[in-house]
N, CA, C and O atoms as CSV, one atom per row, in Angstrom:
chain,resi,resn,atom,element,x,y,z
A,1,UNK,N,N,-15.532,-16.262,9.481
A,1,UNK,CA,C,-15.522,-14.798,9.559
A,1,UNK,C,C,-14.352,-14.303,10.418
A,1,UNK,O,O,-13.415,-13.741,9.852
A,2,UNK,N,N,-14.341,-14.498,11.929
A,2,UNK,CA,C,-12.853,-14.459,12.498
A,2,UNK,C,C,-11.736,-14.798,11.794
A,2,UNK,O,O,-10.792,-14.022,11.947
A,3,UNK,N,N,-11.522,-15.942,10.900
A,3,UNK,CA,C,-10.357,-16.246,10.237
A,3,UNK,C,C,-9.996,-15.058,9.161
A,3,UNK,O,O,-8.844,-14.811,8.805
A,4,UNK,N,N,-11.315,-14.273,8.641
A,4,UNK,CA,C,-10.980,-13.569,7.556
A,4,UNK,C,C,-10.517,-11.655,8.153
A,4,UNK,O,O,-9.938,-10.731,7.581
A,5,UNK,N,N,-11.101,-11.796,9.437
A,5,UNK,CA,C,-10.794,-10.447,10.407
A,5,UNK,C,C,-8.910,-10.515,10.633
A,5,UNK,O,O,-8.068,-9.617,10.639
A,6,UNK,N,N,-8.829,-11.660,10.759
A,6,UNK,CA,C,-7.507,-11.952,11.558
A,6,UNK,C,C,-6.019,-11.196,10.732
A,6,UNK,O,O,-5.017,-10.640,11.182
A,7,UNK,N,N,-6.455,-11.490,9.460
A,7,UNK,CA,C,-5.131,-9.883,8.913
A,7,UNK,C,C,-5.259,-8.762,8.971
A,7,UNK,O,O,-4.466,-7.915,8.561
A,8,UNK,N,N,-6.272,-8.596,9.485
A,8,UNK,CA,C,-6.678,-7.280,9.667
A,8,UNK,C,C,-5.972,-6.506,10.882
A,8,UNK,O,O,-5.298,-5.481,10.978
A,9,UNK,N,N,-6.403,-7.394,11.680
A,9,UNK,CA,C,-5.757,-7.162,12.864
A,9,UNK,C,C,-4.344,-7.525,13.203
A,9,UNK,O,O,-3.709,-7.281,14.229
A,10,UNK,N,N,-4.017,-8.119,12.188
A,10,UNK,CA,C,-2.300,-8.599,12.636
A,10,UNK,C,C,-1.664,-7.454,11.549
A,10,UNK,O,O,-0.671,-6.960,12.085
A,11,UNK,N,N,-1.820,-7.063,10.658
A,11,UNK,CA,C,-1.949,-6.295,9.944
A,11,UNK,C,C,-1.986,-5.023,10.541
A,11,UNK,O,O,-1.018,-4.296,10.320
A,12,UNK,N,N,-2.711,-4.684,11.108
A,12,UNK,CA,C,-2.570,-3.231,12.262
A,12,UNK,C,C,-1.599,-3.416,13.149
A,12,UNK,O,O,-0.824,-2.464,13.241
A,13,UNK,N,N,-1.373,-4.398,13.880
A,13,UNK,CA,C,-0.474,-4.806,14.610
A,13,UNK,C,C,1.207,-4.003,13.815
A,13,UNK,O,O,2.048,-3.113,13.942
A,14,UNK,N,N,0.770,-5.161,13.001
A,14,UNK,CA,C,2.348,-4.690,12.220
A,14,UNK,C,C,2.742,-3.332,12.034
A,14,UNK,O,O,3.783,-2.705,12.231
A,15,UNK,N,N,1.553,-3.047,11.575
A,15,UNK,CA,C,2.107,-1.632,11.082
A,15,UNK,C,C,1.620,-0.209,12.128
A,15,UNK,O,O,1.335,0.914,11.715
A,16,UNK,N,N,1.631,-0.478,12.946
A,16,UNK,CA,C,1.849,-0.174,14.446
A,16,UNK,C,C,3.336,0.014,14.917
A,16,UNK,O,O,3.908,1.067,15.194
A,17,UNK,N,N,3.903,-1.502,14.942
A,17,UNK,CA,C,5.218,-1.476,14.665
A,17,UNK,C,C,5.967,-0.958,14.037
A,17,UNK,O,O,6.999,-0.579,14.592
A,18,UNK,N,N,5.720,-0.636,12.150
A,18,UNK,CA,C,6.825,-0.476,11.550
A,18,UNK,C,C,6.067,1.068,11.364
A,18,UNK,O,O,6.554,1.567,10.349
A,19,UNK,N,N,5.302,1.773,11.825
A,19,UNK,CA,C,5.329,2.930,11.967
A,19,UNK,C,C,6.484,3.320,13.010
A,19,UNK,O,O,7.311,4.189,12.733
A,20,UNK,N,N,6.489,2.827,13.873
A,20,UNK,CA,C,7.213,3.493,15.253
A,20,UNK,C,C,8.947,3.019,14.323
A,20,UNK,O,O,9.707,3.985,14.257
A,21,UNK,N,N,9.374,1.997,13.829
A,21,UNK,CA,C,10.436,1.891,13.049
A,21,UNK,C,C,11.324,2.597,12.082
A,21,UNK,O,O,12.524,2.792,11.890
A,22,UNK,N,N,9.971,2.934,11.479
A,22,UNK,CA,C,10.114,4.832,10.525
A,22,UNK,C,C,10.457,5.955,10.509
A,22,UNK,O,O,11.119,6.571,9.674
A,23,UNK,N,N,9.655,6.511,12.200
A,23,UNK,CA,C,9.373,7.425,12.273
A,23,UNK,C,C,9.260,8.037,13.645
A,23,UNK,O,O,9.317,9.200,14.045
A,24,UNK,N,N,9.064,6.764,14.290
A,24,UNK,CA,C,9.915,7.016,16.048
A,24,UNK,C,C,10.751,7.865,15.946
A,24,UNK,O,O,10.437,8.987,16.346
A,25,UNK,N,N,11.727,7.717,15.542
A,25,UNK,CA,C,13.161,8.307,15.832
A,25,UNK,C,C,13.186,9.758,15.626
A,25,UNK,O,O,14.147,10.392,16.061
A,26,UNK,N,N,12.170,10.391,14.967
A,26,UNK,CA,C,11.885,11.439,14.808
A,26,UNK,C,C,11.921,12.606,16.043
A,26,UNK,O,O,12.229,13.793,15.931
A,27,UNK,N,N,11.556,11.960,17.100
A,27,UNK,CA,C,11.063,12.546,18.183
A,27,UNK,C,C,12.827,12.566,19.011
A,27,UNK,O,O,13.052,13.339,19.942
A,28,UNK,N,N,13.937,11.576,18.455
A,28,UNK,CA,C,15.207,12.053,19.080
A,28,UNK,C,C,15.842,11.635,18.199
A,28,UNK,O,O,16.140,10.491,17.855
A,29,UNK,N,N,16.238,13.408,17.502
A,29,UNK,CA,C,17.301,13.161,16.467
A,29,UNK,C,C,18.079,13.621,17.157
A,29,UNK,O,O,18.532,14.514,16.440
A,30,UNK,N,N,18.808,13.692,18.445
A,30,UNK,CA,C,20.052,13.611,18.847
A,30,UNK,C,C,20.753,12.553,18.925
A,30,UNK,O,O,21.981,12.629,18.940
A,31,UNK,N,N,20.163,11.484,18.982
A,31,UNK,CA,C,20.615,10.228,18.797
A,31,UNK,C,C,21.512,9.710,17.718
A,31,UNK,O,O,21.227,10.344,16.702
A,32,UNK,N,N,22.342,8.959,17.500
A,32,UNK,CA,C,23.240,8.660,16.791
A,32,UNK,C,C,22.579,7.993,15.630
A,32,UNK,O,O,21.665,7.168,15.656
A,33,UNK,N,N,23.216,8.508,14.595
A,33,UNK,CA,C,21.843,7.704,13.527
A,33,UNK,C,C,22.236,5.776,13.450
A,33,UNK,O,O,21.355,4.936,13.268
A,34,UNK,N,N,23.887,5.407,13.657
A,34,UNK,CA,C,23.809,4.207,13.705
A,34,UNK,C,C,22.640,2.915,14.402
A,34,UNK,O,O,22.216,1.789,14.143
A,35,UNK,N,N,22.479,4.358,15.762
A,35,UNK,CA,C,21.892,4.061,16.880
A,35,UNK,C,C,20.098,3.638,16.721
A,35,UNK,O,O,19.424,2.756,17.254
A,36,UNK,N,N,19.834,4.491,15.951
A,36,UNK,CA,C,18.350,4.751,15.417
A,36,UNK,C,C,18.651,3.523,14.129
A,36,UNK,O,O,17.531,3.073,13.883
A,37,UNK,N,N,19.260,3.102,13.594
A,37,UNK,CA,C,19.514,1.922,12.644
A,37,UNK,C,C,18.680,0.588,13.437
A,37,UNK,O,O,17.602,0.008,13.311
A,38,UNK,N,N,20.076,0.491,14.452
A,38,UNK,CA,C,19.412,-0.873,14.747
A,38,UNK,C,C,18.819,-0.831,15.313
A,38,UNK,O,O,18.202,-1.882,15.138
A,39,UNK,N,N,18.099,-0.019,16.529
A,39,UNK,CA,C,16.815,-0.016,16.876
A,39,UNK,C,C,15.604,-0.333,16.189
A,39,UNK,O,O,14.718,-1.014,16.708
A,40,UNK,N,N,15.516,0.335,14.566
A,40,UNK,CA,C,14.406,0.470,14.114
A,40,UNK,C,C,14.395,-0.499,13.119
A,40,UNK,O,O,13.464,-0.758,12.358
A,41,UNK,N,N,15.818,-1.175,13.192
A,41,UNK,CA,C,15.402,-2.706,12.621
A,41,UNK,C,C,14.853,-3.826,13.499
A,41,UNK,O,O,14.095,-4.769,13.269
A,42,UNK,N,N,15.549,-3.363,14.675
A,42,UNK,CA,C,14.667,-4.688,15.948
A,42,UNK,C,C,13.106,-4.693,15.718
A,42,UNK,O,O,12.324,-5.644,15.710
A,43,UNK,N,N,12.889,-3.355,15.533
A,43,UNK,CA,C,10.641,-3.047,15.763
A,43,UNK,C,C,10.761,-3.502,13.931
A,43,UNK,O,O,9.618,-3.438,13.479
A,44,UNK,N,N,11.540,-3.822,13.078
A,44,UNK,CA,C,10.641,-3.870,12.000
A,44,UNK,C,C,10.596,-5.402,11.809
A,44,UNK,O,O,9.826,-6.016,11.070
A,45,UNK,N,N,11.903,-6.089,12.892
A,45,UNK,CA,C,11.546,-7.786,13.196
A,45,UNK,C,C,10.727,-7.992,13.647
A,45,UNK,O,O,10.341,-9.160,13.629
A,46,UNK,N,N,9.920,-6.931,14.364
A,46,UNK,CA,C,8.768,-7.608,15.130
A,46,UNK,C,C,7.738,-7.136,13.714
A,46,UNK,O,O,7.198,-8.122,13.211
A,47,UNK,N,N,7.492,-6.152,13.205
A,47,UNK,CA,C,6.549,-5.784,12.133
A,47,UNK,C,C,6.425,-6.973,11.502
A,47,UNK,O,O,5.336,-7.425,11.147
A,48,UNK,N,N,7.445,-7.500,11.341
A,48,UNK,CA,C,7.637,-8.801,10.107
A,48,UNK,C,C,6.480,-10.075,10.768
A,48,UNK,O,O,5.481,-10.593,10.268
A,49,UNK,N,N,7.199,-10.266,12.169
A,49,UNK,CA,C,6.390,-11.295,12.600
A,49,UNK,C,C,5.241,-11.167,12.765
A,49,UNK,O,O,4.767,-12.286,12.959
A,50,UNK,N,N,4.164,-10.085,12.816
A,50,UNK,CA,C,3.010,-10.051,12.502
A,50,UNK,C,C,2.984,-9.761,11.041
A,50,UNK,O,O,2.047,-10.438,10.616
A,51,UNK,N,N,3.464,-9.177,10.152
A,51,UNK,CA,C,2.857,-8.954,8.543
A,51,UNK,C,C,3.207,-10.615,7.830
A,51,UNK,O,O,2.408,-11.232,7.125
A,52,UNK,N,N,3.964,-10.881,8.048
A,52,UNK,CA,C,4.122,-11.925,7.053
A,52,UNK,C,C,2.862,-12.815,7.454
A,52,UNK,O,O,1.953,-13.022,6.650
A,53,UNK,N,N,2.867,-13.274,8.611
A,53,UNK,CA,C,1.226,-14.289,9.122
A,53,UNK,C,C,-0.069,-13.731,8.598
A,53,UNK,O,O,-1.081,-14.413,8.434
A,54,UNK,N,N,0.040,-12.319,8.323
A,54,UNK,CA,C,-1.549,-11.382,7.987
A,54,UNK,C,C,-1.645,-12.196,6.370
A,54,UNK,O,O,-2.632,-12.772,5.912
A,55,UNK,N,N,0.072,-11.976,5.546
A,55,UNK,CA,C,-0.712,-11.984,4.095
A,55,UNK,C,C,-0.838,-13.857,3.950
A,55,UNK,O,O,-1.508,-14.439,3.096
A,56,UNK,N,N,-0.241,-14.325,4.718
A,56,UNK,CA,C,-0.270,-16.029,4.117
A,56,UNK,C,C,-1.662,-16.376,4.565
A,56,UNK,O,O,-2.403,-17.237,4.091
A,57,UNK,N,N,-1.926,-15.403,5.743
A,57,UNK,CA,C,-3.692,-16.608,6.053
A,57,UNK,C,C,-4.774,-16.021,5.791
A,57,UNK,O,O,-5.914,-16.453,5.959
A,58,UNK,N,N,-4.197,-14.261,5.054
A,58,UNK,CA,C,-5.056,-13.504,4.237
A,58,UNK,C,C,-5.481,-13.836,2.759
A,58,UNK,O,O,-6.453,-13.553,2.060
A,59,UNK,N,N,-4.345,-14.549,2.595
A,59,UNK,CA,C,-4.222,-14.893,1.255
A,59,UNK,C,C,-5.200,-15.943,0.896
A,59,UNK,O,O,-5.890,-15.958,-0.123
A,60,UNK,N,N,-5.186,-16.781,1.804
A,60,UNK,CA,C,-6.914,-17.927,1.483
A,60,UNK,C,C,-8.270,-17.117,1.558
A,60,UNK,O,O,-9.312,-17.720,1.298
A,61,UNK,N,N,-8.308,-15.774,1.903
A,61,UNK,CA,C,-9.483,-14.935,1.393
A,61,UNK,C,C,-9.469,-13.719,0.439
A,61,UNK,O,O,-10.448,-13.146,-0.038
A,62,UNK,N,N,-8.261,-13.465,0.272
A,62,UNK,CA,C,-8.021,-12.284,-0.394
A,62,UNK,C,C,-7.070,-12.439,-1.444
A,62,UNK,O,O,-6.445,-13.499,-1.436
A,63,UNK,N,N,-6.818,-11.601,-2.364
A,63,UNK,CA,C,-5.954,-11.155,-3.422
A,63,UNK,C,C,-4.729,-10.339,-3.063
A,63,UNK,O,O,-4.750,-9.634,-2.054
A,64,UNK,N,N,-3.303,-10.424,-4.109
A,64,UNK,CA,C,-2.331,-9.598,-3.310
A,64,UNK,C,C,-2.857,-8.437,-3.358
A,64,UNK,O,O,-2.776,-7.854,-2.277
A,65,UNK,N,N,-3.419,-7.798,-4.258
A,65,UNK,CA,C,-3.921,-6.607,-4.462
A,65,UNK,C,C,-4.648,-6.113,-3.678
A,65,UNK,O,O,-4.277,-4.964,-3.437
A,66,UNK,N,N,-5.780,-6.479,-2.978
A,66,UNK,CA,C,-6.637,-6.800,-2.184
A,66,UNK,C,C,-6.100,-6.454,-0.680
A,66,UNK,O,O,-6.437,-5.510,0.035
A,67,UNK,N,N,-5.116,-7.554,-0.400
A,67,UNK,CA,C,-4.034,-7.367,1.066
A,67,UNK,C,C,-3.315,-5.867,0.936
A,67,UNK,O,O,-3.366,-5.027,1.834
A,68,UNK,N,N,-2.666,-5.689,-0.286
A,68,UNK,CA,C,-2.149,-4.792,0.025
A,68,UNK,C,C,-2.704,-3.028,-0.289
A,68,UNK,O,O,-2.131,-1.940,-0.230
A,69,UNK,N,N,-3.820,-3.385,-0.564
A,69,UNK,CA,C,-5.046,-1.960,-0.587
A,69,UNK,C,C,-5.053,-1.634,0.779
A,69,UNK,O,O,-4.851,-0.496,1.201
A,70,UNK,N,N,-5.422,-3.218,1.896
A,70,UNK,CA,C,-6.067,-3.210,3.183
A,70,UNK,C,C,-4.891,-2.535,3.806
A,70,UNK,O,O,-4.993,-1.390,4.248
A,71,UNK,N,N,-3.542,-3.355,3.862
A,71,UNK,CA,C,-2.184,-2.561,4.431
A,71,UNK,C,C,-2.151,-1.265,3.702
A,71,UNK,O,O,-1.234,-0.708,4.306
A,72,UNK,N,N,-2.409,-0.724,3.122
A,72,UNK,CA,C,-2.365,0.916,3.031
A,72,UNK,C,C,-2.995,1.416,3.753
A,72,UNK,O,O,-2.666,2.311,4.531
A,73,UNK,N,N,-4.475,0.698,3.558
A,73,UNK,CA,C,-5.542,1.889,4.277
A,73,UNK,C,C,-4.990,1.638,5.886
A,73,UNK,O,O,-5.157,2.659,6.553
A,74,UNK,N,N,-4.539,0.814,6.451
A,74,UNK,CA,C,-4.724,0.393,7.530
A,74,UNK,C,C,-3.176,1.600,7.826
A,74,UNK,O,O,-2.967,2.381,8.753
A,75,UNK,N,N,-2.547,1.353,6.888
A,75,UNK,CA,C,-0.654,2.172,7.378
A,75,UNK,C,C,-1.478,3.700,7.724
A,75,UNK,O,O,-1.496,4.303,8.797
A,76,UNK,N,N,-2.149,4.083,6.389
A,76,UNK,CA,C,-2.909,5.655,6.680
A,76,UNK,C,C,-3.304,5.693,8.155
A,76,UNK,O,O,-2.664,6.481,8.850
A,77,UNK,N,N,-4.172,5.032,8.688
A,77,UNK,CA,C,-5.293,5.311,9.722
A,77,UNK,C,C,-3.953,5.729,10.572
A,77,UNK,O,O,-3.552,6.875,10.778
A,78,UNK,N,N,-3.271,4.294,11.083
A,78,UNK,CA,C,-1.777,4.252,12.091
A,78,UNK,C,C,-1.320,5.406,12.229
A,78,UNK,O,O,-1.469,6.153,13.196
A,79,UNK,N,N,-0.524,5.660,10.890
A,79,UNK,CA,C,0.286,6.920,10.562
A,79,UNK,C,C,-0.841,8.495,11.263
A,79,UNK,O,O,-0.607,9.450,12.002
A,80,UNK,N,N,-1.744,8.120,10.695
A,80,UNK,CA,C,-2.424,9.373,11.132
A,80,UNK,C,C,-2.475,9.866,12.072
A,80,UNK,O,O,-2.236,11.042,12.346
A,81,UNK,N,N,-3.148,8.125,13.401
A,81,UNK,CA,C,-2.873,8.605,14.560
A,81,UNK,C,C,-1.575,8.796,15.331
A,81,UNK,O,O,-1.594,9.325,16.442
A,82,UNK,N,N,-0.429,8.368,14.755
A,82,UNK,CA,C,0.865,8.685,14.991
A,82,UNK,C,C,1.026,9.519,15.150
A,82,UNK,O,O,1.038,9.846,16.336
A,83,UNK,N,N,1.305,10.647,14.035
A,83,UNK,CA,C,1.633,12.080,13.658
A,83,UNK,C,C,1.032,12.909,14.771
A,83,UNK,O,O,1.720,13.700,15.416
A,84,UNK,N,N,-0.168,12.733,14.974
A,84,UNK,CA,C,-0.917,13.315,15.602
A,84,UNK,C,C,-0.807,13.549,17.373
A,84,UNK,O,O,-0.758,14.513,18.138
A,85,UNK,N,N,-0.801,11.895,17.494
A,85,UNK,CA,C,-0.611,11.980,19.246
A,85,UNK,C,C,0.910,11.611,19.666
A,85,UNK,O,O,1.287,11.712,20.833
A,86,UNK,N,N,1.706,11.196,18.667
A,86,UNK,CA,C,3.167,10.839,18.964
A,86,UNK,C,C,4.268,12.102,18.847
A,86,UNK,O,O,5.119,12.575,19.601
A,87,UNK,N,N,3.738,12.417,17.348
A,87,UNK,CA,C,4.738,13.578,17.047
A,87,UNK,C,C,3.999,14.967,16.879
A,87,UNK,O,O,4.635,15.787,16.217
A,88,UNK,N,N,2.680,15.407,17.395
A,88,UNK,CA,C,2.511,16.273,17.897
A,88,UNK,C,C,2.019,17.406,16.564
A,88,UNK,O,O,1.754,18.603,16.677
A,89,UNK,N,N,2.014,16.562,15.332
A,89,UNK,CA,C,1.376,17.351,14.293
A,89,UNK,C,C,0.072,17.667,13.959
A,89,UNK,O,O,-0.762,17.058,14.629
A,90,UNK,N,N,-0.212,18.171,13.413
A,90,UNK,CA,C,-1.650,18.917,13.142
A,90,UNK,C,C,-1.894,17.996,11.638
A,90,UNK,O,O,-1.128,17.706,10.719
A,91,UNK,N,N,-3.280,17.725,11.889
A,91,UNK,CA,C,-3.800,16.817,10.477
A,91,UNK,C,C,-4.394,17.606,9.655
A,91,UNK,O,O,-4.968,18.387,10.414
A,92,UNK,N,N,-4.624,17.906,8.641
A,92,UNK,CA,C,-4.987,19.041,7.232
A,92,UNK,C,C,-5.616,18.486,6.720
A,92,UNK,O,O,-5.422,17.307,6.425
A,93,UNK,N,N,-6.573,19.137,6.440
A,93,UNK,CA,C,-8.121,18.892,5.410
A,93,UNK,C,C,-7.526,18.331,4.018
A,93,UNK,O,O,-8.373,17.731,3.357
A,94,UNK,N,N,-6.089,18.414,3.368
A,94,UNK,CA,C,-5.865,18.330,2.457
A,94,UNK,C,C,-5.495,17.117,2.737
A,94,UNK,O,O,-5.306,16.526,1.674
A,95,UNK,N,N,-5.210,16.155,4.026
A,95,UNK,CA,C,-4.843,14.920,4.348
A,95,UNK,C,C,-6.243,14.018,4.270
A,95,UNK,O,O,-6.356,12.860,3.868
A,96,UNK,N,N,-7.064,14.730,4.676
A,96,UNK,CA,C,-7.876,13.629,4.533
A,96,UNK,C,C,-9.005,13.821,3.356
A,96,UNK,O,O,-10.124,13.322,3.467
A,97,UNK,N,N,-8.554,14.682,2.087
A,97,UNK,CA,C,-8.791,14.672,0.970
A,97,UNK,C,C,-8.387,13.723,0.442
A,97,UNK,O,O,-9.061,12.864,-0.127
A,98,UNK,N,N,-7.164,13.766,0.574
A,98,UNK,CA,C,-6.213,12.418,-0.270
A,98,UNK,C,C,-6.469,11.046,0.809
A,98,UNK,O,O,-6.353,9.867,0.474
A,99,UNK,N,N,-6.665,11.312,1.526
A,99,UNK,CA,C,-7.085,9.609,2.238
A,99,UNK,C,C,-8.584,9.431,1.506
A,99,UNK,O,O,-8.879,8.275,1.203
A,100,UNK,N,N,-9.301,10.214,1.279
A,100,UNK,CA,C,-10.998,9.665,1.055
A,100,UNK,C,C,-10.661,9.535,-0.520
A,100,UNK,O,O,-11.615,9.218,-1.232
A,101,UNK,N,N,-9.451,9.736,-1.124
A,101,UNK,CA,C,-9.443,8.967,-2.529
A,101,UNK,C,C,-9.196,8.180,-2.458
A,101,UNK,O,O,-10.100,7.495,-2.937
A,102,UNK,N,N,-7.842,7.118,-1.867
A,102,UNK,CA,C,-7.621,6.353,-1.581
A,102,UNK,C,C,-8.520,5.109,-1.068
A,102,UNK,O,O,-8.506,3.930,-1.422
A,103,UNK,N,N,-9.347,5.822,-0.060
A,103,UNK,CA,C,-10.656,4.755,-0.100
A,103,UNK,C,C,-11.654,4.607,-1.159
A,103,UNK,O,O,-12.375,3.622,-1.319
A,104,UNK,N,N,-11.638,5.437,-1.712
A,104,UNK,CA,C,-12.276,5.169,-3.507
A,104,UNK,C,C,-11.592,4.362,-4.013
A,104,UNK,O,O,-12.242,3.523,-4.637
A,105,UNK,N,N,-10.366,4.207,-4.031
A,105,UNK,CA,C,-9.488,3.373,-4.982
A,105,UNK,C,C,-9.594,1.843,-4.291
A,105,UNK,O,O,-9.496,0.818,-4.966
A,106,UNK,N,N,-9.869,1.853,-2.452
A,106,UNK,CA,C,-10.465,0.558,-2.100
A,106,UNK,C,C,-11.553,-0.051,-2.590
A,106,UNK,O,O,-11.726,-1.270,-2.618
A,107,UNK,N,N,-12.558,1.077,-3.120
A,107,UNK,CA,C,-13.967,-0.043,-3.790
A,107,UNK,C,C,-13.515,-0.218,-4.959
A,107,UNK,O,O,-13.611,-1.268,-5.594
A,108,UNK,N,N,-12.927,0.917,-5.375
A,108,UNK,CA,C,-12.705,-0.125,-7.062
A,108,UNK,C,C,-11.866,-1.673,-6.713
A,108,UNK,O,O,-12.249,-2.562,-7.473
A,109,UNK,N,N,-10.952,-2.057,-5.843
A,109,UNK,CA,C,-10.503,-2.853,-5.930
A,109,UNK,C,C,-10.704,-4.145,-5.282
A,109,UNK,O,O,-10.180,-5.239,-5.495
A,110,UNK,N,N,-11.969,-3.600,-4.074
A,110,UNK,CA,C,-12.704,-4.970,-3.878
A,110,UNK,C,C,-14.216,-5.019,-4.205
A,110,UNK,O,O,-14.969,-5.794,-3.615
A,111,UNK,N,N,-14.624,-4.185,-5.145
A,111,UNK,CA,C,-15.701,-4.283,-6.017
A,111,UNK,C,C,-15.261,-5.370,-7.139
A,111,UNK,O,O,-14.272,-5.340,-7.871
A,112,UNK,N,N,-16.616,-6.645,-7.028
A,112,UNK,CA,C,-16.393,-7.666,-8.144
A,112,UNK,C,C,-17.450,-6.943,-9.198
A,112,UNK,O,O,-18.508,-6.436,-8.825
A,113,UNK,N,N,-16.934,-6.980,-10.761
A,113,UNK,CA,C,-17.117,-6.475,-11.616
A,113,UNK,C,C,-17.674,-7.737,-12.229
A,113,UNK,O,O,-18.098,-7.727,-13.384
């Protein structure tokens, strides 16, 4: 059971990271955009080193399809709380309309038929 939690969590990890890689820079666009380049490739070397370990030891329990449903839902949650406490935006009923489809589209896809 821990072995099958464990992309989950490296998986958040990551995309923890490659949120701030994205979308960090947002918060100083005075910055030189070369500048915001390689920065936000250094955080997406680290994204890497946790995502790539999530799908290879995810992959002995899960489907690609499967992994990469979980990395959406998981980028949504991140992103959400990003926007919110990083960059200071307001979340809309129409956001989490379209997130509660998206989790519909999770049971269809780890519902065995």
């Amino acid at each position: 059971m821990l072995r099958q939690l464990l992309p989950v969590l490296l998986l958040t990890i990551s995309n923890i990271f490659m949120t701030f890689a994205w979308y960090g820079h947002l918060k100083y666009k005075s910055s030189a955009l070369w500048l915001v380049i390689l920065i936000s490739w250094g955080i997406a070397l680290l994204e890497y080193c946790f995502q790539v370990p999530a799908n290879r030891i995810g992959h002995e329990y899960f489907t690609a399809a499967q992994l990469k449903t979980m990395q959406e839902v998981i980028t949504l949650v991140v992103f959400s709380v990003f926007s919110i406490l990083y960059l200071k935006e307001e979340f809309q009923w129409n956001y989490l309309v379209g997130f509660a489809l998206i989790i519909l589209a999770v049971f269809f896809i780890f519902k065995r038929w």
